[in-house]
N, C-alpha and C positions, 0 to 999 in steps of 0.2 A: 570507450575502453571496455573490453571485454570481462566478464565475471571472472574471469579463469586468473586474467592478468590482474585486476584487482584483488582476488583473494592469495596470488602471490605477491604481491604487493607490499600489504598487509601485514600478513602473515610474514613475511621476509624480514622490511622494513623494521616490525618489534621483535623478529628473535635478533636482528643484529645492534639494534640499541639494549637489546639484556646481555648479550654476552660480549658488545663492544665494554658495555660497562663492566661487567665480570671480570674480563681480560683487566682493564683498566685499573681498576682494582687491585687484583694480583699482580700487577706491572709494581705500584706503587709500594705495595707492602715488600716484594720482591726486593726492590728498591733500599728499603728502609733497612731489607733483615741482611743484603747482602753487606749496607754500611756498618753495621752493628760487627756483622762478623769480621767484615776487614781489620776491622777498627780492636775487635777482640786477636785479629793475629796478630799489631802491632802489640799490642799489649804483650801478647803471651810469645812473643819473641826478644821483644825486650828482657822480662821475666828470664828466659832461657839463658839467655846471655849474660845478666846480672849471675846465676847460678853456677856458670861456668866459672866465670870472672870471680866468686866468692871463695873459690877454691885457691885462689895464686896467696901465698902468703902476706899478710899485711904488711910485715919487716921490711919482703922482698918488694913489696910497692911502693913503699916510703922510700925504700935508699936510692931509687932513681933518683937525680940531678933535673932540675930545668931543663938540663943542656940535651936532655936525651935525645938519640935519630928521630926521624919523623914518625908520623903513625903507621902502622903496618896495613897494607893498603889490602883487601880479603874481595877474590874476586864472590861476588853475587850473581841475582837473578835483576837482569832488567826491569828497572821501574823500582825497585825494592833498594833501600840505603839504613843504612847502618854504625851507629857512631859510639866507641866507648873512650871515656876518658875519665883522668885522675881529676878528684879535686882537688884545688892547692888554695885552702881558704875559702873565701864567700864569694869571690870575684873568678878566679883564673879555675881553666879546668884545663889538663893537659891530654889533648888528644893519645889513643894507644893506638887503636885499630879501628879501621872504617873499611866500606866496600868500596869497591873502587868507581870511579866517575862517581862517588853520587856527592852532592852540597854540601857545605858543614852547615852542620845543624847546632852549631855552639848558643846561635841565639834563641835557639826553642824554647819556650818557657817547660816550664814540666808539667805534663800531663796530657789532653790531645789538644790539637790546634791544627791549624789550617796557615801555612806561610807559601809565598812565592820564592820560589828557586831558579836561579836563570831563566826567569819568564816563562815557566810552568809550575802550576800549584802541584801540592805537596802536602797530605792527610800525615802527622808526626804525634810521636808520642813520645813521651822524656820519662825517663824511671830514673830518679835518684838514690842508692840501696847506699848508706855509708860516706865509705869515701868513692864511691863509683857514681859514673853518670853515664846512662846509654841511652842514647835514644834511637827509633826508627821511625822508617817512613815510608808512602808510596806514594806513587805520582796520580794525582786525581783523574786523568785526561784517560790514565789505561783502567782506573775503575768504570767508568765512564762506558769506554769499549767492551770492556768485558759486559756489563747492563746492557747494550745494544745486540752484543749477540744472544745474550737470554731472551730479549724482546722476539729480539729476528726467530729465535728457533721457535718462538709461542707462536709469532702472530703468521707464521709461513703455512704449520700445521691450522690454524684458524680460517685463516682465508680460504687456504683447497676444502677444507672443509662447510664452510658459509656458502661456496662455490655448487659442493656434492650437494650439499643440503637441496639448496634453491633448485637443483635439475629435480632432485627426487619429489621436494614439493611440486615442482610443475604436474611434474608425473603423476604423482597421487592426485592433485589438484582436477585435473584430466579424467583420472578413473571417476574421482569423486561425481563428476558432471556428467560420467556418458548417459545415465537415465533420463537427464534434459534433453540430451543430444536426438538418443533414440527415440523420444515424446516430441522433441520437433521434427524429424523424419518423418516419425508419423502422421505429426499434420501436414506436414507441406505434401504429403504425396497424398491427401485425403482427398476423394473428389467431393465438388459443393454438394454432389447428390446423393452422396452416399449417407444413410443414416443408421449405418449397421453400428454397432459400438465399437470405439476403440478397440485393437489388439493390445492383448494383456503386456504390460510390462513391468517387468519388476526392478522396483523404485525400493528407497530406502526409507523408513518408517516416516523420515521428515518430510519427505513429498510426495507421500501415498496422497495426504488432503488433497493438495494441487491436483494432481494425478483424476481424483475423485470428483474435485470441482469442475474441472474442466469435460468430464465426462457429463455432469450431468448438465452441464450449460451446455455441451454439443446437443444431449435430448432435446433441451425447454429450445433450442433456436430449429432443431428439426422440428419440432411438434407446433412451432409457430409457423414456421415458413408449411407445412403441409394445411392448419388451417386459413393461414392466408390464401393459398391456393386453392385450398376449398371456397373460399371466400369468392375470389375472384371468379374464380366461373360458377358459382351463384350467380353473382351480380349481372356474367357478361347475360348469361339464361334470361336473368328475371331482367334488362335493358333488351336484351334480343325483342320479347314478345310485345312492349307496346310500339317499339320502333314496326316493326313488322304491321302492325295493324294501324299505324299511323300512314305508313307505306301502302297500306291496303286503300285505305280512305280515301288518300288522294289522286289513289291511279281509278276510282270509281267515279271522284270528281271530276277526272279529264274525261273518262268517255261518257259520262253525263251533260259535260257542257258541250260537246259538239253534236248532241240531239237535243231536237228542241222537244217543248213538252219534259223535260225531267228535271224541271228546278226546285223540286222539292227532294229527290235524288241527292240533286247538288249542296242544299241544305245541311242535309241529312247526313252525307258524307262531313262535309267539315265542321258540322257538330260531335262527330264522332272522333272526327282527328285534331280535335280541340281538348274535345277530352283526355283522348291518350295523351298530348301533348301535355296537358295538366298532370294527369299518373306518371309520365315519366321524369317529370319537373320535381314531383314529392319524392321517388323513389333515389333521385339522383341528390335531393336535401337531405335523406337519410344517412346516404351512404357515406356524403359529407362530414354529416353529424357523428357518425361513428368511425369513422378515421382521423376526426380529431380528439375525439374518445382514445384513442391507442397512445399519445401522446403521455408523456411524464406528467404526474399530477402538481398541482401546485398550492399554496398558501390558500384556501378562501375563508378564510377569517375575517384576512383582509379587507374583502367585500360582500359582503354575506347576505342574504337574499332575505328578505321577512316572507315567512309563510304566508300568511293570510291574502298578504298583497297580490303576491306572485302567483297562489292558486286564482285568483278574482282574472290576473292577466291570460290565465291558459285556459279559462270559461271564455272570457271575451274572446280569443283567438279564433277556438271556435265554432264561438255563434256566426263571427264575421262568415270562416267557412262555409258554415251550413246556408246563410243568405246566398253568398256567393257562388257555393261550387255544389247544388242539390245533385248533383247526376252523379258525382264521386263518394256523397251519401245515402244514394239511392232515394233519397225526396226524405230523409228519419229528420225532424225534428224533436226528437225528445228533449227531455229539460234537462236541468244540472242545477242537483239542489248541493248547497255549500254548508256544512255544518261546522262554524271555525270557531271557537270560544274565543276569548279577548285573552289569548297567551305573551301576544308580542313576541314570538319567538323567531331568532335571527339563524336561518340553517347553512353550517357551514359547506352550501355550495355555491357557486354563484348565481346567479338570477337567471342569467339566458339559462345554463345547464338545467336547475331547478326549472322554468318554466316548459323545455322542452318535455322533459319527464312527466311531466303534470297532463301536459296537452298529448302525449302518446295515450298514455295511461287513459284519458276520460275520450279520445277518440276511438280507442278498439273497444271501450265500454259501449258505446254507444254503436258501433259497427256491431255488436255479436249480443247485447243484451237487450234482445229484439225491440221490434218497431213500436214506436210512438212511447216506450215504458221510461222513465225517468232513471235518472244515474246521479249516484251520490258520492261526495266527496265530504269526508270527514278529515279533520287538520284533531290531533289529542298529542299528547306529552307523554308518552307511557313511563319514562324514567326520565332523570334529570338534567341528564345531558342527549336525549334523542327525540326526537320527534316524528311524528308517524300519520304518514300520506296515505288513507284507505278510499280505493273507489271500489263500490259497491253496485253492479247492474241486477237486473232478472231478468237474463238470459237462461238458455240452458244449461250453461258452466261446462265445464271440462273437466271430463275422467283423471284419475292419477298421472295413465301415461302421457295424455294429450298439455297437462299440466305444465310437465317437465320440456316436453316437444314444442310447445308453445314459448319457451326463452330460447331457442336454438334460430339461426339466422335464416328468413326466408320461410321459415314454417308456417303452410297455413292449413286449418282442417279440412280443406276441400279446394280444387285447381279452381274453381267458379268464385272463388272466395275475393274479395277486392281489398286492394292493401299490397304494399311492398314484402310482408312478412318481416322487416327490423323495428316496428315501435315498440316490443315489449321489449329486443335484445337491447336498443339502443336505451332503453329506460334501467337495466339490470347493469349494463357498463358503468352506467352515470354513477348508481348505487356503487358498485365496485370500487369505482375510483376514487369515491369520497369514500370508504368505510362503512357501506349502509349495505343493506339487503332487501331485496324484494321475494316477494312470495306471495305466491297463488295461491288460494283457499277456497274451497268450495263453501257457499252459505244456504246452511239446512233447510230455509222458504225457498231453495231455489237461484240461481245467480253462483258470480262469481263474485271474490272480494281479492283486488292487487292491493296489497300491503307495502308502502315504499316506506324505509325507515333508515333513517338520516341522521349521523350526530351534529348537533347544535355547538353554536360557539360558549366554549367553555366560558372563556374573557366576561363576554358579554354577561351572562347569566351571574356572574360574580358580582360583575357592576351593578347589576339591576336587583339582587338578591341585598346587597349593601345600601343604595337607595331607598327598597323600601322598609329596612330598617332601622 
């Protein structure tokens, strides 16, 4: 169902339950005020005719006989009857004059009542003045009719009206909406690639917001999909060059192995295209690692990683590497000294995410804070609910600009440089998506210090603040 058809609806629906009940209302009271008044003409017609009737001399109404002619028969108004007669005693009353066709009403008590007359009711009123007695009457059935045409003439002007109403509410209902109308026009004929702003429309103060939000979600979806796209042909670039030289290797291997004398060529060649095949292995687990990074964040309270532990797994990681893969660290065995005090602290991310972060972090340390010099990893609590991940090399460190250039995706300070370029972005997301921050520092002896900084489970710290008290 459409908005338009619901807010007539609606709207329709309760102005016709308020003014069916209004009508309804004044039907009734209408009703009430026209019985009152009928009921007062009986009255004040009887009254009229006692007055006339009080005028005839007493003398001359006593010396009538019993034997007198009939009543004098007084043509009327249909529906309306008329009865005056003498009393003779407490029992007899002698008819004078009546209207004509209408009932006698000899048995009416006095006052108003309701009696049947040849098988239609009959509203009567009885005036006893003296020795007079009149009564009148009408026939309920044409009260009745006369009430239906009062009805009829309200509820005919009602309806064409409830009628006009409802087209004009359409109408307005319609004007109300063309701002919608024209905001959807405009998107449906938007192309996916356009990222110019909206054209101005003018909306009404209650959906300027909308109007407003929607503008600026078309930005934040251009300005993601332009750096995805930046994104992507990074990646295809930085997957181009090891394929390419993996490609190289082994078209060297084939016209090595059909001369003899070059098996150290051959060697040579597919240690080389082993290697690349290792660079392109890590570069394609990063890229992983940071496209499940873009995903909605979730609960990790729920499973929350112990520091101390999780940094001990991203040293052991690796050291494995450095035995295993010297050519991707250029032969560097430096150390990794671990400075973790006895905090117990549980950091609300999870353990693989926290250990990846840890293992980016102490690998570019060890890539760029030159050969053989030792890297430190500090674990400290600076405030109550965070915790804070310092690796600290002596390398040469990085200028201001190169600081900032160094979180950006694929950045490296020189093309000779080895590394995919996303372990620090991919280390900055991880931060991001739990509520943490990292930051690059220069340190005054020389080196760099990444500062990763984490909030801890709240829960947990309560529990353990509560135990040991």
């Amino acid at each position: 169902m459409s908005l338009r058809l619901r807010l007539l609806l609606a709207i329709g629906i309760s102005l016709t339950l308020l003014w069916s009940t209004a009508v309804g209302w004044v039907l009734l009271d209408l009703r009430r005020g026209l019985r009152v008044a009928l009921d007062d003409r009986l009255a004040a017609s009887a009254r009229m005719v006692a007055g006339l009737a009080s005028q005839l001399s007493h003398d001359e109404a006593s010396s009538r006989n019993t034997a007198a002619p009939p009543p004098l028969d007084v043509i009327g108004r249909d529906g309306l009857a008329c009865e005056v007669s003498l009393l003779r005693g407490e029992l007899l009353a002698l008819p004078v004059a009546r209207t004509a066709g209408s009932p006698s009403l000899a048995n009416a008590a006095p006052g108003y009542g309701t009696h049947v007359f040849g098988g239609k009711p009959w509203r009567t009123y009885v005036l006893v003045d003296g020795g007079l007695r009149i009564a009148t009457a009408d026939r309920l059935d044409l009260r009745d009719a006369l009430l239906r045409d009062v009805a009829v003439s309200m509820l005919v002007p009602f309806i064409a009206a409830l009628i006009a109403g409802m087209a004009l509410l359409w109408l307005s209902i319609g004007h109300g909406l063309a701002p919608l109308v024209r905001l959807r026009e405009a998107l449906e004929h938007r192309r996916t690639d356009d990222s110019a702003p909206m054209p101005e429309i003018h909306t009404p103060a209650e959906l300027q917001p909308l109007v407003n939000t929607m503008q600026s979600l078309l930005s934040r979806l251009h300005r993601t999909i332009d750096r995805e796209r930046s994104f992507a042909d990074d990646a295809a670039h930085e997957l181009r060059t090891p394929l390419t030289a993996i490609k190289t290797h082994l078209q060297v291997m084939r016209l090595a192995l059909v001369r003899p004398g070059h098996a150290d060529t051959v060697w040579r060649a597919l240690t080389d295209a082993e290697t690349g095949v290792q660079a392109l292995q890590a570069t394609l687990e990063q890229l992983l690692i940071l496209a499940r990074l873009e995903g909605p964040s979730t609960d990790t309270c729920t499973e929350p990683a112990d520091a101390e532990e999780t940094a001990r797994q991203a040293i052991s990681d690796l050291i494995n590497l450095q035995n295993g893969c010297d050519q991707l660290l250029h032969g560097i065995r430096a150390g990794i000294q671990l400075d973790a005090p006895k905090l117990n602290l549980a950091v609300a991310v999870p353990a693989p995410l926290l250990r990846i972060a840890l293992r980016n972090l102490l690998d570019n340390a060890l890539r760029h804070g030159g050969s053989n010099k030792a890297v430190k990893l500090c674990i400290s609590q600076p405030t109550r609910v965070q915790v804070l991940f310092s690796v600290n090399d002596q390398g040469r460190g990085l200028n201001e600009q190169e600081r900032a250039q160094a979180l950006q995706r694929f950045w490296r300070r020189s093309p000779g440089t080895v590394g995919s370029g996303l372990g620090l972005p991919i280390v900055q997301a991880i931060a991001e998506r739990h509520s943490g921050t990292l930051e690059l520092c220069p340190i005054a002896t020389g080196g760099l210090s990444a500062n990763l900084t984490l909030p801890v489970c709240t829960s947990r710290v309560e529990k353990a603040a509560s135990l040991q008290s």
